[in-house]
C-alpha positions as CSV (number, residue, x, y, z in Angstrom):
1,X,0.0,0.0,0.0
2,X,2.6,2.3,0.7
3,X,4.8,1.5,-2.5
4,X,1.1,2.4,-4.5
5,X,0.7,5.8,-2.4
6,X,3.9,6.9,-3.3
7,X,3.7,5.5,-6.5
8,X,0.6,7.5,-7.4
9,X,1.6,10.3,-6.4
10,X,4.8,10.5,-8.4
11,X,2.9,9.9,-11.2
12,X,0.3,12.7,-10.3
13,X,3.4,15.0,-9.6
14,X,4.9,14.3,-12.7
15,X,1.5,14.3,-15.2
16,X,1.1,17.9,-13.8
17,X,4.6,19.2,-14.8
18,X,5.3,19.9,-10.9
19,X,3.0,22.0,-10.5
20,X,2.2,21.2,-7.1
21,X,5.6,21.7,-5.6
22,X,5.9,24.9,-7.7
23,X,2.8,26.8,-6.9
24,X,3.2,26.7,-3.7
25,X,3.4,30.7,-2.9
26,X,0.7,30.7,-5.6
27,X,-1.2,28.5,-3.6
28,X,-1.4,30.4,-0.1
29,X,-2.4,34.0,-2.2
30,X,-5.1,32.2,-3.1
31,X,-6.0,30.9,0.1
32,X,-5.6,34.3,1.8
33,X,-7.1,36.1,-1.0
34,X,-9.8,33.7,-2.5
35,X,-12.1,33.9,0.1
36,X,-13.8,37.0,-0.6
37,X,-14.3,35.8,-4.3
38,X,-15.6,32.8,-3.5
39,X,-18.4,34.0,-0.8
40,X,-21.6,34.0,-3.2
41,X,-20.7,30.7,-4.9
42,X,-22.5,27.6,-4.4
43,X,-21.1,25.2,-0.8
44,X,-21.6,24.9,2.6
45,X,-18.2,26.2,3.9
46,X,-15.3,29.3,3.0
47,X,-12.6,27.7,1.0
48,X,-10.6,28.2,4.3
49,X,-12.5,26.5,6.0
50,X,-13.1,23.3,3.9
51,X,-8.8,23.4,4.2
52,X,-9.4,23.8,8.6
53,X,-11.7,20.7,8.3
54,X,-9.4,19.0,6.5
55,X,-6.4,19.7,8.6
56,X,-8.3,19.1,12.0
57,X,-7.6,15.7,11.2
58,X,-4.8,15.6,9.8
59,X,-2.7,17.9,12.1
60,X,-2.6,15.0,15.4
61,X,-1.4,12.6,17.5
62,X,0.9,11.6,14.5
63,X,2.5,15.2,14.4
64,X,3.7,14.6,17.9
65,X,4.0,10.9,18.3
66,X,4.4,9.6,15.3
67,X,7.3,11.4,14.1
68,X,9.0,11.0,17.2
69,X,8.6,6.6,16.7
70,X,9.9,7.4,12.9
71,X,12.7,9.1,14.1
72,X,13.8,6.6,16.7
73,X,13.6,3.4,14.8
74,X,14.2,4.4,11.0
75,X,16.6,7.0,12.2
76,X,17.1,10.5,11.7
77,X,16.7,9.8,7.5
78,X,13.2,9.4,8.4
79,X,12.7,12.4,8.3
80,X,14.1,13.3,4.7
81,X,11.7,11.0,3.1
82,X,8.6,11.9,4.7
83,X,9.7,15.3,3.5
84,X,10.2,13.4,-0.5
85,X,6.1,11.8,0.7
86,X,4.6,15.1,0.8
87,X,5.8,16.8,-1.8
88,X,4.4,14.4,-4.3
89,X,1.6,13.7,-1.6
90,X,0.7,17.7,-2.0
91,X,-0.4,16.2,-6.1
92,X,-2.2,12.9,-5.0
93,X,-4.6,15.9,-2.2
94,X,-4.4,18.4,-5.1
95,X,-5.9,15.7,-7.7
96,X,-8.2,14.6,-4.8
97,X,-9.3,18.5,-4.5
98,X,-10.2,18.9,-8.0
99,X,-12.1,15.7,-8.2
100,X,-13.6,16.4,-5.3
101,X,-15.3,19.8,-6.3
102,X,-15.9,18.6,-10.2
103,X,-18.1,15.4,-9.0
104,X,-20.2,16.8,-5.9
105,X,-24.0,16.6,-5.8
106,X,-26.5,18.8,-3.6
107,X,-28.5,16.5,-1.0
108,X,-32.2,16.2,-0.1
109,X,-30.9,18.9,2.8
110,X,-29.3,21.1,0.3
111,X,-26.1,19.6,1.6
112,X,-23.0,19.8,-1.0
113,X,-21.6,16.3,-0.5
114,X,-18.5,14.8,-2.4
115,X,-15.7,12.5,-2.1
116,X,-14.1,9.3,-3.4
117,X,-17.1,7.7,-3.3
118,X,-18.8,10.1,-5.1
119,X,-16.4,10.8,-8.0
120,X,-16.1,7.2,-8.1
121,X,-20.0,7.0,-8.9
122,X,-20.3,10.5,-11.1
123,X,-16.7,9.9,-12.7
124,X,-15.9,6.0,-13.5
125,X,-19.8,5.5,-14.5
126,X,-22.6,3.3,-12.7
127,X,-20.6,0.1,-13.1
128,X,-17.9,0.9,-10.5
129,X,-20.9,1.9,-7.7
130,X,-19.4,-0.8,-5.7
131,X,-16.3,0.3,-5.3
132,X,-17.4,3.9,-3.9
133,X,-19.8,1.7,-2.0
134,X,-16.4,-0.5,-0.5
135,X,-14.9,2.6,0.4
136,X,-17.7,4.4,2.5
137,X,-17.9,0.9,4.3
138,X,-14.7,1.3,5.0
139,X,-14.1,4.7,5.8
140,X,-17.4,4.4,8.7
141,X,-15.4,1.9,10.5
142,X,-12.0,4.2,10.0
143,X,-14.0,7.2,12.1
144,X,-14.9,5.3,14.5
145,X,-11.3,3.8,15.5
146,X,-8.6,5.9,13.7
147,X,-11.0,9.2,14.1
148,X,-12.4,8.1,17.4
149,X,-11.2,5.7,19.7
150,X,-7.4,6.3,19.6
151,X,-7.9,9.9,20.0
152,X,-10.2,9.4,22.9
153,X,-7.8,7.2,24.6
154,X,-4.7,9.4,23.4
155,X,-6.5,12.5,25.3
156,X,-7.1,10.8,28.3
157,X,-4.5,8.6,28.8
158,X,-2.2,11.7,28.7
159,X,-3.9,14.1,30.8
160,X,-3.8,11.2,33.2
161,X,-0.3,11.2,32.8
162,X,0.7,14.7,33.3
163,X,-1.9,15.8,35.2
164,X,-3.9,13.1,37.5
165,X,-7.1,14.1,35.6
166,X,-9.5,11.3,36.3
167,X,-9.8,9.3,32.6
168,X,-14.0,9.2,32.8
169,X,-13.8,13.3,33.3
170,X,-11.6,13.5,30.4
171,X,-14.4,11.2,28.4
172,X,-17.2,13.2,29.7
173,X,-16.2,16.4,29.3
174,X,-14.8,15.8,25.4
175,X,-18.1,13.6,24.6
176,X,-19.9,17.2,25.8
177,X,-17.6,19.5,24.0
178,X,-17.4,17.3,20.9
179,X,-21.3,16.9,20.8
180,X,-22.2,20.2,21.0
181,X,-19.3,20.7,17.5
182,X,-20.7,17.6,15.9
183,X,-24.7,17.7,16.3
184,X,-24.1,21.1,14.3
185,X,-22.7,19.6,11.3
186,X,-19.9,20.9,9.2
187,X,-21.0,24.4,9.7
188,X,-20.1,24.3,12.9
189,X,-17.3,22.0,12.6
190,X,-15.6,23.8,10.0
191,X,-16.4,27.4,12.2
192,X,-14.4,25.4,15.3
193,X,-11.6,24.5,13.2
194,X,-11.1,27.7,11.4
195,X,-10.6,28.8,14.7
196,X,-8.9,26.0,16.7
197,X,-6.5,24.5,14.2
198,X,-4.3,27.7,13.2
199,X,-4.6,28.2,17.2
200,X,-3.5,25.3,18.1
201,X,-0.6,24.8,14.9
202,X,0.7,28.6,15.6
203,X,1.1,27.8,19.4
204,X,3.1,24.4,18.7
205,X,4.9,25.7,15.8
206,X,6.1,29.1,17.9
207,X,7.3,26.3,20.8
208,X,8.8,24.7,18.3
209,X,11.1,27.7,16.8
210,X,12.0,28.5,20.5
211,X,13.4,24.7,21.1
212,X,14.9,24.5,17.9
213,X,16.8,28.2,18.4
214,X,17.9,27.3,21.7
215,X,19.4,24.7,20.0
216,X,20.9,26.9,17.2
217,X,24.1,25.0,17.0
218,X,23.1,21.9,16.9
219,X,20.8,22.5,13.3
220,X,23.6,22.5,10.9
221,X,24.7,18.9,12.4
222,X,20.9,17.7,12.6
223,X,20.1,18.7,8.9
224,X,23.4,16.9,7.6
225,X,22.2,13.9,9.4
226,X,19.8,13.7,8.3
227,X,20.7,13.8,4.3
228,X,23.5,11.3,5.2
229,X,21.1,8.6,6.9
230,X,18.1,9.0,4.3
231,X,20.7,7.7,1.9
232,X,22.1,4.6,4.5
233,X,25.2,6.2,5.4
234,X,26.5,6.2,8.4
235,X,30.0,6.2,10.7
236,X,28.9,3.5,12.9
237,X,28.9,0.6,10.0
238,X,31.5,2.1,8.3
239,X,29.8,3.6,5.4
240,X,27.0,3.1,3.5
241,X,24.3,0.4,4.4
242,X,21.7,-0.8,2.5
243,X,19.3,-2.3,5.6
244,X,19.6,1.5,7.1
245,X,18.7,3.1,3.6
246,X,15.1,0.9,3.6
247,X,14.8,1.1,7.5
248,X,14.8,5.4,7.2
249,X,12.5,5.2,3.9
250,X,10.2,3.0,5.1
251,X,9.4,4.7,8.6
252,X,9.8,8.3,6.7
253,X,7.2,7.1,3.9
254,X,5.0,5.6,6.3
255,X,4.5,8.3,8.2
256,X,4.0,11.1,6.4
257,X,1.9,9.2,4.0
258,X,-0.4,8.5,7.1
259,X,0.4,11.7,9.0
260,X,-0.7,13.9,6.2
261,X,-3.8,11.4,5.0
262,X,-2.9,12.3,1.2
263,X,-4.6,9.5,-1.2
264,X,-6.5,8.0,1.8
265,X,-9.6,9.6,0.2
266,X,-10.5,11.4,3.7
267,X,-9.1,15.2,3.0
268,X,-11.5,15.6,-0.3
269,X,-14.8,14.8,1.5
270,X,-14.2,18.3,3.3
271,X,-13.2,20.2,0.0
272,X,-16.4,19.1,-1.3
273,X,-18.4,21.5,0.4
274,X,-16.5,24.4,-0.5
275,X,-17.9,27.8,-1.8
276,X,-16.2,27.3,-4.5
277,X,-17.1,26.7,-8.1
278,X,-13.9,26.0,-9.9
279,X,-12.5,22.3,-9.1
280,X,-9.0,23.3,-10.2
281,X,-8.6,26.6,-7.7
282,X,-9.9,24.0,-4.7
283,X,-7.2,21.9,-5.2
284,X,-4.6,24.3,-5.3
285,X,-5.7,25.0,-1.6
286,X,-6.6,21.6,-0.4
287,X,-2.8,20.6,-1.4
288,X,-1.9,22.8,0.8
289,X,-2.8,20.7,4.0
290,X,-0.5,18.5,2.9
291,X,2.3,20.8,3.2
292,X,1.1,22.4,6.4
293,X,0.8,19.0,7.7
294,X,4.3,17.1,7.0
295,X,6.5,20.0,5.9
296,X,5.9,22.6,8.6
297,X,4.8,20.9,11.1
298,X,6.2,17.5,11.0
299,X,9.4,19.0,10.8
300,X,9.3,21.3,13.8
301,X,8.5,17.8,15.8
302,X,11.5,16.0,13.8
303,X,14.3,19.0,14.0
304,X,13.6,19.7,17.8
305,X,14.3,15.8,18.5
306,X,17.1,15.9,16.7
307,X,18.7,19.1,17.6
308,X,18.6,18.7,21.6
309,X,19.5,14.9,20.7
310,X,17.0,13.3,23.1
311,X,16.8,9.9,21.2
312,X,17.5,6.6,23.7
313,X,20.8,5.2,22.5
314,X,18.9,1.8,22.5
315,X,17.1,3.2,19.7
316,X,19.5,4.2,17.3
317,X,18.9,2.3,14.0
318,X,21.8,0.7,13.7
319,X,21.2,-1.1,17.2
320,X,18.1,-2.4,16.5
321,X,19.5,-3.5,13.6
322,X,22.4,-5.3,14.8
323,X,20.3,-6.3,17.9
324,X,17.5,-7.2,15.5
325,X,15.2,-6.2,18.9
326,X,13.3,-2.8,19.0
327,X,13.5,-1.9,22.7
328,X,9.9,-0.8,23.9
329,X,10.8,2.7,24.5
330,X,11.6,3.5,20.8
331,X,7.5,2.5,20.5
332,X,6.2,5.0,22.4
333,X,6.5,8.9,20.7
334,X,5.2,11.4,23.0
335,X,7.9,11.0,25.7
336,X,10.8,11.1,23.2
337,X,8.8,14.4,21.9
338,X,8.6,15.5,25.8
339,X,11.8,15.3,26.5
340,X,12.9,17.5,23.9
341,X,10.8,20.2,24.4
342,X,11.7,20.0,28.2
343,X,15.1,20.0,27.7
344,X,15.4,23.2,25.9
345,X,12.5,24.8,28.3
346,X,12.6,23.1,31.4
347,X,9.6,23.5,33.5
348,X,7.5,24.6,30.4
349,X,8.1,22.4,27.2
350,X,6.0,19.0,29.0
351,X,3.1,20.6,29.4
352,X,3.2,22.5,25.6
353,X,3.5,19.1,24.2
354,X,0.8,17.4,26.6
355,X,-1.7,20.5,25.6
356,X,-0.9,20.0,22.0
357,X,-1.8,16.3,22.0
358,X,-4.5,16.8,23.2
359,X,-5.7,19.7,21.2
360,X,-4.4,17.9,18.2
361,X,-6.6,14.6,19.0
362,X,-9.7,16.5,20.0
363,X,-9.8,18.4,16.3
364,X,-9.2,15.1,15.2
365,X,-12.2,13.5,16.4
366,X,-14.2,16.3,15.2
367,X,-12.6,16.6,11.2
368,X,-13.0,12.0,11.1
369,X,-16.6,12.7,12.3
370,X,-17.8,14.5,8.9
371,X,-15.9,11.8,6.7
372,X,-17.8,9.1,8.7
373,X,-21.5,10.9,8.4
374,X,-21.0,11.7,5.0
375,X,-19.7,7.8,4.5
376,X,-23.1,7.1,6.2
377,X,-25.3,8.9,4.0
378,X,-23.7,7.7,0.9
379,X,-24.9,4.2,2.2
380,X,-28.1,5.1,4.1
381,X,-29.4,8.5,2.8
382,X,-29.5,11.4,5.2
383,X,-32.0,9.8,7.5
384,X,-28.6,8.5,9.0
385,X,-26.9,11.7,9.4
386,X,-28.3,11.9,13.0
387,X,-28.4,9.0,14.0
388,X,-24.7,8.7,13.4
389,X,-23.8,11.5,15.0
390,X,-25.6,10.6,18.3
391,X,-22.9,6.8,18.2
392,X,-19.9,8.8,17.2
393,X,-20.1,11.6,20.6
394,X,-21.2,8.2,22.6
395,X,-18.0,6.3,21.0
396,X,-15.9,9.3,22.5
397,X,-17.0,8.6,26.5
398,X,-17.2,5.4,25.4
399,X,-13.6,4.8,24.4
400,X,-12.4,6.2,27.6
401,X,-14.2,4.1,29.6
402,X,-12.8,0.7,28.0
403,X,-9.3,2.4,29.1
404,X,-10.5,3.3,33.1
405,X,-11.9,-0.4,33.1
406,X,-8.9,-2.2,31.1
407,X,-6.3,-4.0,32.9
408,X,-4.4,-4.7,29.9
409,X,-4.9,-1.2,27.9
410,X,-1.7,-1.5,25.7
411,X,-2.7,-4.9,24.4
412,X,-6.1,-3.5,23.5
413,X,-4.9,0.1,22.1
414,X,-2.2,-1.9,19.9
415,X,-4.9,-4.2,19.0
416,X,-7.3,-1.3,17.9
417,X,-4.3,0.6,16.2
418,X,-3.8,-2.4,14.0
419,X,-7.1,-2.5,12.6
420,X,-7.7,0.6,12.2
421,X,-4.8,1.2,10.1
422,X,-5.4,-2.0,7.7
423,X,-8.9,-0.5,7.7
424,X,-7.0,2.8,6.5
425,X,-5.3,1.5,4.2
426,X,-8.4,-0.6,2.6
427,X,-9.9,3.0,2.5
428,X,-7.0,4.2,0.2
429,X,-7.2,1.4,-2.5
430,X,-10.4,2.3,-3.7
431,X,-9.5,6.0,-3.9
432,X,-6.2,5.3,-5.5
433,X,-8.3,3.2,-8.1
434,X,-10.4,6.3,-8.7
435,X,-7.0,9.0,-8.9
436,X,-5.4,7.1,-11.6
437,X,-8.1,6.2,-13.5
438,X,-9.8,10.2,-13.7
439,X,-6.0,11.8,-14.0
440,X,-6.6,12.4,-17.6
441,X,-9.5,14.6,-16.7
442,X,-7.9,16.1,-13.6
443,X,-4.3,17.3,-16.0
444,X,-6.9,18.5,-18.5
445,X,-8.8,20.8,-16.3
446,X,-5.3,21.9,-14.9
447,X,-4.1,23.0,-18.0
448,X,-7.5,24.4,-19.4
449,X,-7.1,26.5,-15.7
450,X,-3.8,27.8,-15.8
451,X,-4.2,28.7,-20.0
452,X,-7.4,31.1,-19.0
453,X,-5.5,32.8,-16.4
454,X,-2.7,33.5,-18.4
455,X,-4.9,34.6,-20.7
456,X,-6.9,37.3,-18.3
457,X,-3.5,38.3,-18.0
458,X,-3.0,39.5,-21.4
């Protein structure tokens, strides 16, 4: 699954001419300045904030933890090819985008709904229903674990942590806070999120420049690292070796391809309600998440770990190599993450990266919750809209719970993880399917798009 992700997305990158990688300064003017234009058109939500919906699930517990796991067991070249993921990731969520837009319909509640499934129906004819049909199956069952559950327990299980809050307070106060979000729809949803996740990103991202400057002299040395061990070379085996190369591109591709969802098929059910008429001009800003996701902040996470040099030495790649064991502590992200940021501000850098877990999970529940209904009413009609709703805010409480009762909670969150992310992964195939069979259509329309501006121009 990962080789196809990547795979597509090359392709995408390369069928556009690069656009994706070179519009990117293009891409934020129109984001910043697009708004305005776009206010009268038909959709639910700004263009802004279809890209905050978006990136309320995107930007999580990955961002913190994840990075941190790549980091410690593929090494520090992790981190160069999750950067290589989402670059051509920003063309598999700018194809998504445009499909996205080109392939919505309006609902019996004047709704505009869209998405993989619905491109799949509108764009690959009648024949391939099913396979829109597989993936809304598929993505219901993703919200409820990789949107829900882990989040939930994420929250919790860290405020427990760090501060002794009781786990069923935790529960009850999200299931209240996300219910009164969620029972609004994405009106409300994306009116949160255009609020919280800049919040939220600017906070982490300004903590982030403070570690890595404190930490000034250590960059230089923590970049070049970097570039030497995405390419397998290092001074411990001598040179160059080939296990190391595969061990940093693996965790790199891995997680920036699930960090930053691109070609999962999640981001473009948010574009879809965008007040925005012109498919093309939404996925120049939905590629964007992808790039706020992996390249900004990812990479505050990665070079702050690396600068104050925080890793276990247990967990250096070569030792689990040699060892051929990965010590348990290399598993777990958010201390590894912890200790940098307390490290370069001691007293202060815990509880920055304990409040931006859990502000990063809680968004997260709220973005997967809109994928999930819409999933539902591509299945059932709106008449399940509600009624989904109501079992996702339980799912919250009720996911927290499970962890106050559970003896064994690893066992069960590791259990959960794992099918949850095949799950993710089922959800991509379809998509993919969908990506390379409509990128004709999608380099037509971006060509036709860029040949009228230039135009206007004249």
């Amino acid at each position: 699954m990962l080789a196809l992700l990547l795979g597509t997305g090359l392709y995408l990158t390369i069928g556009l001419g690069f656009m994706p990688i070179l519009r990117i300064p293009y891409a934020f003017l129109q984001l910043v300045h697009g708004g305005r234009r776009h206010d009268k058109e038909e959709g639910d939500v700004s263009p802004f904030g279809a890209l905050m919906t978006a990136l309320s699930s995107t930007v999580g517990t990955g961002n913190i933890a994840g990075v941190a796991v790549a980091i410690a067991i593929g090494g520090p070249g992790a981190l160069f090819w999750m950067w290589m993921t989402a670059l051509v990731g920003m063309a598999t969520k700018y194809a998504e985008g445009v499909l996205a837009v080109k392939f919505r319909e309006i609902d019996h509640d004047g709704r505009h709904v869209g998405g993989p499934m619905y491109y799949i129906k509108n764009g690959m004819g009648k024949s391939w229903v099913w396979l829109g049909g597989l993936f809304a199956i598929f993505g219901i069952f993703a919200s409820f674990g990789t949107g829900n559950y882990i989040q939930a327990v994420s929250v919790a299980d860290a405020l427990n942590s760090s501060y002794n809050v009781p786990i069923w307070l935790t529960g009850a106060v999200m299931m209240v806070l996300a219910g009164a979000v969620i029972l609004g729809g994405i009106k409300r949803i994306a009116n949160v999120a255009g609020k919280l996740v800049p919040t939220m990103a600017a906070f982490y991202f300004i903590a982030g420049i403070i570690v890595i400057v404190l930490n000034i002299d250590a960059v230089p040395d923590a970049f070049m690292l970097v570039i030497r061990r995405a390419f397998g070379f290092d001074a411990a085996v001598g040179g160059f070796s080939g296990a190391l190369l595969m061990l940093a591109m693996q965790r790199g591709v891995a997680r920036g391809i699930f960090s930053n969802e691109a070609g999962q098929g999640s981001a473009p059910i948010a574009h879809a309600a965008a007040k925005n008429k012109d498919p093309v001009n939404q996925g120049i800003i939905a590629m964007l998440g992808t790039f706020i996701d992996t390249i900004v902040i990812c990479s505050i996470t990665g070079i702050a770990i690396l600068a104050t040099g925080v890793i276990p030495a247990e967990c250096n790649a070569v030792s689990i190599l040699t060892n051929d064991v990965m010590p348990a502590v290399c598993d777990t992200g958010p201390p590894i993450t912890i200790s940098a940021f307390e490290a370069a501000l001691p007293g202060i850098g815990g509880h920055v990266v304990t409040i931006s877990l859990a502000l990063f999970a809680f968004t997260t529940i709220l973005g997967w919750s809109y994928y999930g209904e819409r999933c539902a009413e591509y299945l059932f009609s709106e008449k399940a809209v509600m009624p989904y709703r109501v079992i996702y805010v339980l799912i919250v409480f009720g996911a927290t719970m499970v962890l106050y009762a559970g003896d064994d909670m690893d066992a069960v969150i590791n259990t959960v993880w794992l099918a949850t992310d095949t799950l993710t992964g089922m959800m991509a195939a379809p998509n993919l399917v969908a990506l390379l069979a409509l990128s004709p259509l999608v380099f037509r329309l971006t060509k036709e798009y860029f040949a009228a501006e230039k135009a206007a121009k004249k």
